[in-house]
C-alpha positions as CSV (number, residue, x, y, z in Angstrom):
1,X,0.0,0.0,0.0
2,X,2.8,1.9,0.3
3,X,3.0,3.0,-3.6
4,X,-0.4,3.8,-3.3
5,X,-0.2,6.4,-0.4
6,X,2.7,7.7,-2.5
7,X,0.6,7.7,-5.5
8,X,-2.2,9.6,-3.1
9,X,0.4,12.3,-2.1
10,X,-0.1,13.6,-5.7
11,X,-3.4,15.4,-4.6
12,X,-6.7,14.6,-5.0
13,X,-9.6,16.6,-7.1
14,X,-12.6,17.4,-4.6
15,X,-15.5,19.2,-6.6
16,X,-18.0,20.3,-4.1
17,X,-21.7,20.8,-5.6
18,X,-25.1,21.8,-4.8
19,X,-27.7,20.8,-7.3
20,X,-31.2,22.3,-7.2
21,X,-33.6,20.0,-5.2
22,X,-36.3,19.7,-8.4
23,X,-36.6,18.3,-10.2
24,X,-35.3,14.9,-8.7
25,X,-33.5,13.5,-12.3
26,X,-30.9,16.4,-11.8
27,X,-29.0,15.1,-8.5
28,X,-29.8,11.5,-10.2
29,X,-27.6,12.7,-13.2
30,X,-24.6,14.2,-11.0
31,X,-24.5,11.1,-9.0
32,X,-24.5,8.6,-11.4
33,X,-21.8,10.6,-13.2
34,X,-19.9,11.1,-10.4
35,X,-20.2,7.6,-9.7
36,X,-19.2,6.4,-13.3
37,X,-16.2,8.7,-13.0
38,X,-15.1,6.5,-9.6
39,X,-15.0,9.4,-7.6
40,X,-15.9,8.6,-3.8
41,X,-17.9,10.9,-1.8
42,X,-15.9,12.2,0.9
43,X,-19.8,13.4,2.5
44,X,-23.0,14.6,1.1
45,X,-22.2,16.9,-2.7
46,X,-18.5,16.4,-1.9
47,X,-16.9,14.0,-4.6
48,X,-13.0,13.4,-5.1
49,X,-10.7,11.4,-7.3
50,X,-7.0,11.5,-7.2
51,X,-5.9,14.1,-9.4
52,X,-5.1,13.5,-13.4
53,X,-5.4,15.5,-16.8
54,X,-8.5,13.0,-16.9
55,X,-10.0,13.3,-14.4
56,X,-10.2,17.4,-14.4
57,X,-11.4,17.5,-17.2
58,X,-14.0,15.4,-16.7
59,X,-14.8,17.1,-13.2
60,X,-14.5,20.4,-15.4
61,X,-17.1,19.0,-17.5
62,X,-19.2,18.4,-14.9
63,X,-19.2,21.3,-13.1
64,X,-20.1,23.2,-16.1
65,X,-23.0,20.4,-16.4
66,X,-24.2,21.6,-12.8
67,X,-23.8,25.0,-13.2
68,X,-26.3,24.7,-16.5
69,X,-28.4,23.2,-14.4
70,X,-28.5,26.4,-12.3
71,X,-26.5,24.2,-8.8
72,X,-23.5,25.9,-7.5
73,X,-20.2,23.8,-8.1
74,X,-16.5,24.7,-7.2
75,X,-13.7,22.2,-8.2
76,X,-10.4,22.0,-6.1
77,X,-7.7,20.4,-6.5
78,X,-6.1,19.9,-2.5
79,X,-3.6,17.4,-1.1
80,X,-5.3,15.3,2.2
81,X,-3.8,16.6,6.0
82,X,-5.3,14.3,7.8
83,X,-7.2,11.7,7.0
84,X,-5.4,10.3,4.0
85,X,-5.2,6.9,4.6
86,X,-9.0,7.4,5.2
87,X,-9.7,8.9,1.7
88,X,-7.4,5.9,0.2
89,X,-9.2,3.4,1.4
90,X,-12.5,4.6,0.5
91,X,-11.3,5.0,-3.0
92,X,-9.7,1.9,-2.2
93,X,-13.1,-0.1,-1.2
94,X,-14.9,1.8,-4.3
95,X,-12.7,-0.5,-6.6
96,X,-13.2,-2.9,-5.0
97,X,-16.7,-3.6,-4.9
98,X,-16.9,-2.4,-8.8
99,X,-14.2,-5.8,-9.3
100,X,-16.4,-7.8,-7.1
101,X,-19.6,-6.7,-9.0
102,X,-17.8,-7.8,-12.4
103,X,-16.7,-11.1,-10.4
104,X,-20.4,-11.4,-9.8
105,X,-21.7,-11.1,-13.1
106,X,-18.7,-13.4,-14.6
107,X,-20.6,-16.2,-12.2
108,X,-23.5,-15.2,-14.1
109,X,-22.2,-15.5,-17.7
110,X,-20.5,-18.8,-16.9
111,X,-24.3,-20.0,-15.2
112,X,-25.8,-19.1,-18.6
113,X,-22.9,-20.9,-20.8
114,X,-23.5,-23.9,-18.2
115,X,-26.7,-23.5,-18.8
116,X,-26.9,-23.7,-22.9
117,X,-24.3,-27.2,-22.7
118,X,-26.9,-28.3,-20.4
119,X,-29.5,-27.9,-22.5
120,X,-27.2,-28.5,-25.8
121,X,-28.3,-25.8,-27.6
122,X,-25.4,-24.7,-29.4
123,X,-26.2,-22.1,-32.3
124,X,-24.9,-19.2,-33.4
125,X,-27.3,-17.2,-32.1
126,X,-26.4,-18.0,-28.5
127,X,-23.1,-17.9,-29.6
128,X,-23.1,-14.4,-30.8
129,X,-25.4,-13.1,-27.7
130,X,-22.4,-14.2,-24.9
131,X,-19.8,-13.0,-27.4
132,X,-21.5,-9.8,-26.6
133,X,-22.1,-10.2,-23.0
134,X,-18.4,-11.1,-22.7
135,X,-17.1,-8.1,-24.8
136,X,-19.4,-5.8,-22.2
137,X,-17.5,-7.4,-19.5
138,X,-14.5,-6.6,-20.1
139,X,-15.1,-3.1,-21.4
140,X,-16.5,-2.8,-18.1
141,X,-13.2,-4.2,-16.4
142,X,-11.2,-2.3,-18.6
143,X,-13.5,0.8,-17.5
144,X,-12.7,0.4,-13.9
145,X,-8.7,-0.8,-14.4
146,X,-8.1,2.5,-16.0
147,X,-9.2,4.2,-12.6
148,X,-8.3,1.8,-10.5
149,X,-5.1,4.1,-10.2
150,X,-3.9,2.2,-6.9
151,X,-4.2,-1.3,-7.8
152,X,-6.7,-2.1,-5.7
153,X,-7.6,-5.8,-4.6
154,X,-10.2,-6.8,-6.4
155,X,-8.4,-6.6,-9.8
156,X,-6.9,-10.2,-9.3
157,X,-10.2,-12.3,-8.7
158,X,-12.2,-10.4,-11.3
159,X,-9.3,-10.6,-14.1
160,X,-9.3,-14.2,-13.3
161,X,-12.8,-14.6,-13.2
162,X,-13.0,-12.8,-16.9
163,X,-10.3,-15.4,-17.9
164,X,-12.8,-18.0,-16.7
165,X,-15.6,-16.3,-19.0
166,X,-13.2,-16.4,-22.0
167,X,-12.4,-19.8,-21.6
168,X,-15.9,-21.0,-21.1
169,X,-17.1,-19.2,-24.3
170,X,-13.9,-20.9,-26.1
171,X,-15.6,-24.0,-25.4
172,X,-18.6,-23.6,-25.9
173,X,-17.8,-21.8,-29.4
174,X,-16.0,-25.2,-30.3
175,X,-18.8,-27.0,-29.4
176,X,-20.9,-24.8,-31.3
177,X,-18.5,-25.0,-34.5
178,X,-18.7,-28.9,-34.1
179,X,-22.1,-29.4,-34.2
180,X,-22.7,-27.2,-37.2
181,X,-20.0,-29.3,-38.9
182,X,-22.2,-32.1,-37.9
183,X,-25.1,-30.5,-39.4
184,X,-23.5,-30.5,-42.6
């Protein structure tokens, strides 16, 4: 964790906001941008992500997004005093449960695989749909691994667990090519 806290040191972006209380879609918006950023909220329309060309200009853009929506929205960019190790492992957990959530839905993908081997149905069709489930997957891993600037956890099990996906959909894929060769 040490190279993380280092990492930390580099400051942190903190864009405080207030956002007009109707209607209710407005503080949706902000929050679920803020929360597909992977900025943690240090309390209540107080968001922060370690500092990065990236990140301010996304933050940037958002603030401008608020302020069209006629909130109030000031972006800093501050190094922790106290409390660091705190504001780590918050961004820390936040990583974490995003890997965990992809770990979940890899055990859902490999159900469904199971599930169509069970069943033998192996078309193209099927084939093409969890080609497309997979590729979302990892997008979304490759999503979170770009800010996952500390190396959080998480990033082991759920790279493994996409490995698993691949390999299942490898299989089935052959199994899908074989019986078509059958076919004809």
């Amino acid at each position: 964790m040490a190279d993380g806290v280092q990492a930390a040191d580099r400051g942190w972006l903190l864009l405080i906001y207030r956002v007009p209380p109707e209607p209710s879609r407005l503080r949706s918006a902000v929050w679920r941008r803020i929360k597909s950023l992977g900025a943690i909220y240090l309390q209540n329309s107080a968001a922060a992500l370690p500092a990065s060309v990236g990140a301010e200009r996304a933050l940037r853009k958002l603030r401008s997004e608020i302020l069209d929506m006629g909130g109030t929205a000031v972006l800093m960019s501050c190094g922790v005093l106290a409390g660091g190790s705190e504001v780590l492992a918050a961004f820390q957990a936040a990583r974490d449960d995003e890997y965990e959530e992809i770990a979940d839905r890899c055990e859902d993908f490999l159900a469904q695989v199971r599930k169509e081997h069970v069943a033998e149905h192996f078309t193209f069709a099927e084939l093409e749909e969890n080609e497309v489930d997979l590729v979302k997957l990892q997008k979304w891993f490759a999503r979170v691994r770009q800010r996952d600037v500390f190396g959080a956890e998480g990033r082991g099990p759920a790279e493994k667990a996409l490995a698993e996906c691949a390999q299942a959909l490898e299989g089935y894929a052959a199994r899908v090519y074989a019986e078509e060769a059958d076919i004809h």
